[in-house]
C-alpha positions in Angstrom: 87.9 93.0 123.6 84.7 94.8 123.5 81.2 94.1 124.7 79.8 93.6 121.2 83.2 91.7 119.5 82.6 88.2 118.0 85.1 87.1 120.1 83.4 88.1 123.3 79.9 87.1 122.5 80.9 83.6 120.8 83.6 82.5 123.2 84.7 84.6 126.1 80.8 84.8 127.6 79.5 81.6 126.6 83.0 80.4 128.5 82.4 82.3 131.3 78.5 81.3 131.9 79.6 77.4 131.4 82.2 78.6 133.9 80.1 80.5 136.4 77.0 78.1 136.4 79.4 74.8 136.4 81.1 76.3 139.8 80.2 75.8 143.4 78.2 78.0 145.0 81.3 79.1 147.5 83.2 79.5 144.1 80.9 81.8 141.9 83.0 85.0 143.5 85.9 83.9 142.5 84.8 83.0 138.7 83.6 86.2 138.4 86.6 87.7 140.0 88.9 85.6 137.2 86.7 86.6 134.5 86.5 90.5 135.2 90.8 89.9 135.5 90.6 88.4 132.3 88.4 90.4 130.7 90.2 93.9 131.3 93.8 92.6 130.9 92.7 91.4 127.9 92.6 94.8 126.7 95.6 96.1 129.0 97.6 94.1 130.7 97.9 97.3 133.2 94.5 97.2 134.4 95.5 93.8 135.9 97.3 95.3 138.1 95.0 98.2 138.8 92.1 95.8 139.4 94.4 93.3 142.4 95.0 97.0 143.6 91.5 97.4 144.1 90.8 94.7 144.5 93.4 94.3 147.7 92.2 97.8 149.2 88.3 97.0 149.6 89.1 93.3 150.9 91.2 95.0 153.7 88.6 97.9 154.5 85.8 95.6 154.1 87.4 92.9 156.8 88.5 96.0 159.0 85.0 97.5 159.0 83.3 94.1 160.0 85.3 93.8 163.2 83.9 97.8 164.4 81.2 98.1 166.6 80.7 102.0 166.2 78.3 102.7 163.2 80.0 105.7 162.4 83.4 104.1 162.2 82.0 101.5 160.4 81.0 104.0 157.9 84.5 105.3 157.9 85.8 102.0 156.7 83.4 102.2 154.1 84.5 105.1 152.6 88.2 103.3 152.5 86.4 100.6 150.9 85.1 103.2 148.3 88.8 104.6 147.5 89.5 101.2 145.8 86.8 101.7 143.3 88.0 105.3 142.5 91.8 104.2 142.2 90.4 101.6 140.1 88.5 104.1 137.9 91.5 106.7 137.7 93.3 103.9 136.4 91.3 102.7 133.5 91.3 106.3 132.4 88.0 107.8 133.1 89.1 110.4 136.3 86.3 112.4 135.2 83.8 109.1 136.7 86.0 108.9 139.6 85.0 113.0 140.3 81.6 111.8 140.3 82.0 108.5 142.1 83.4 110.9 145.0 80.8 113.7 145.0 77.9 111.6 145.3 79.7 109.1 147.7 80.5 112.3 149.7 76.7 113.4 149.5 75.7 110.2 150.6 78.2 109.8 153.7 77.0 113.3 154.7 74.2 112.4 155.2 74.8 108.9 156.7 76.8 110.3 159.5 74.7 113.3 160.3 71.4 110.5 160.9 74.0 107.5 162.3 72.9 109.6 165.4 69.6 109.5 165.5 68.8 105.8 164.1 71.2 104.5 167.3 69.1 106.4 169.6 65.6 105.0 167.6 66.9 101.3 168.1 68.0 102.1 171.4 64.1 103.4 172.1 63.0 100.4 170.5 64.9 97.8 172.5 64.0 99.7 175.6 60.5 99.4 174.9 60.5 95.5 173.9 62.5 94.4 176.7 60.4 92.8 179.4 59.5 94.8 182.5 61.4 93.4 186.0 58.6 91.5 188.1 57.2 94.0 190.8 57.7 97.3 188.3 55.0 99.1 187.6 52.3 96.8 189.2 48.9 97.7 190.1 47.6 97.1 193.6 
């Protein structure tokens, strides 16, 4: 099933949206989990498998990476988060998007760990500044 098939534009998508709008509000991720399941084993039943793959490896890196305190290994758990979109990519064939997925994710965590130093110290600065002063400190007589 393609994008511009009769069969998705007449019954798979006006299915889904009846589906998607009719759910809960606590529910709407996992319709559009179901659907995006659906919709790519409908084509291979492989990429099923690929997609619960990926599906299992950011839901474990993005609970892991909630529970850190540390920005920076917050931002490692990220990047494990990341790895589950580039298996999934790999597997639906297109390795050439998962090269490119990793150098500009790569360029981008470069640079978020080299400033993770310096935004710490500027909210640290800033909550220094906002807390109120002790009673006594820095009164004039």
């Amino acid at each position: 099933m393609v994008f511009s098939s009769y069969l998705f534009l007449f019954y798979f998508l006006p299915a889904f949206l009846l589906a998607y709008y009719a759910a809960p509000r606590r529910a709407k991720h996992l319709v559009l989990t179901l659907a995006s399941y659906l919709f790519y084993g409908w084509a291979n039943p492989l990429f099923v498998l690929i997609l619960l793959a990926s599906t299992v490896v950011d839901y474990i890196a993005a609970l892991v990476m909630t529970t850190r305190i540390s920005v920076k290994v917050m931002l490692a758990w990220s990047t494990c988060a990341q790895m589950g979109f580039m298996l999934m990519q790999c597997g639906l064939g297109v390795p050439e998007m998962a090269l490119l997925h990793l150098l500009a994710h790569s360029l981008y965590k470069a640079h978020a760990f080299l400033a993770a130093g310096g935004v710490v110290r500027r909210v640290g600065i800033a909550r220094l500044a906002s807390a109120p002063a002790a009673p006594g400190v820095g009164a004039q007589r």
